[in-house]
N, C-alpha and C positions, 0 to 999 in steps of 0.2 A: 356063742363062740367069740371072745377076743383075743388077739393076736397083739403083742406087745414088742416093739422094735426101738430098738435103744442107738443113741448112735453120736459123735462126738470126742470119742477116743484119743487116747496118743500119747507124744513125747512131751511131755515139759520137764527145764531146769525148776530145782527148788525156787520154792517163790514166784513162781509163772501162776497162771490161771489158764484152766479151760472151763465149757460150758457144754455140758451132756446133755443129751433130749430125750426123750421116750414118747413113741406118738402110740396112742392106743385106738387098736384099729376094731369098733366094735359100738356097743349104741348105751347113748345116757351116760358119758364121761364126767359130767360135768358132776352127776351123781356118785360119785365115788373117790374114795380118796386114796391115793396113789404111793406107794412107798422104794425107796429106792435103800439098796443093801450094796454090802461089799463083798465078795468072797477070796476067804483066806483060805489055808492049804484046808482048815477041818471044821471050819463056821463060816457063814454067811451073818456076819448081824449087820444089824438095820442101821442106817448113815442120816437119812430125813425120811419123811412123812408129811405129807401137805394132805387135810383132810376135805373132802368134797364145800366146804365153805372158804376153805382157802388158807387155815392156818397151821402154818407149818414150823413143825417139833424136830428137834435134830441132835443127834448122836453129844453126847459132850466133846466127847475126842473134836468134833468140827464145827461146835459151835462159835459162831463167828467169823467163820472162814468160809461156810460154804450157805449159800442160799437157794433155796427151793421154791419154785411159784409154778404157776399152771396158766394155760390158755384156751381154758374150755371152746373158744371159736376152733381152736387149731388140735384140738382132743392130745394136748401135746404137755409133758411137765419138763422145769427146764433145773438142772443142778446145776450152779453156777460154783464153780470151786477156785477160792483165791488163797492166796499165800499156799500153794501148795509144798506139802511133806513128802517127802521117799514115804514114809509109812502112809501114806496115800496109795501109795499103789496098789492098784488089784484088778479084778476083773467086776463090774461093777451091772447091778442087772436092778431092772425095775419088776416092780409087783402090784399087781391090783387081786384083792383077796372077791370074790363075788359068789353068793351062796353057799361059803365055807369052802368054794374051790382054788386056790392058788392059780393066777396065772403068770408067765414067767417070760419076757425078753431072752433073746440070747446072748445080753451080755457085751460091754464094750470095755477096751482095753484101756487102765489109765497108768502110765509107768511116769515116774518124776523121779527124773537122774538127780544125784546129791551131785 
């Protein structure tokens, strides 16, 4: 059983930065690599991925703007998002895939007023 809690949400002006977290509550984190999505009205695709060694692949749209790391002491992964975009915005959920099962956050809010 993992249980996945995302958290770090909110208001920013364009060009602001915030920093989302996802702490994964559940055993052998440190084993697994961790991927973080956006959801729009009729997709969710994939924004970064940090794999259980630590290196982390990231959406074109955000490459270079946003960066992804993990803290295997703190079973926690961190997206650090700068220069942000209005088309950043969404509702944003982390993922750990574990014996072909999906597990799923409930998701935190990120709106960037133009």
């Amino acid at each position: 059983q993992v249980q996945l809690v995302e958290s770090g949400g909110g208001v920013v002006q364009t060009g602001g930065s915030l920093t989302l977290a996802c702490t994964f509550y559940g055993t052998r984190f440190a084993e697994h690599g961790m991927t973080w999505y956006r959801q729009y009205a009729t997709s969710r695709p994939m924004v970064a991925r940090i794999a259980a060694a630590g290196n982390p692949t990231y959406a074109e749209a955000v490459e270079g703007r946003f960066t992804l790391s993990r803290d295997n002491a703190k079973s926690t992964t961190y997206l650090r998002m700068d220069n942000l975009k209005p088309e950043d915005s969404g509702l944003y959920f982390c993922n750990v895939r574990l014996s072909d099962t999906d597990s799923w956050g409930q998701g935190t809010q990120v709106i960037v007023s133009s």
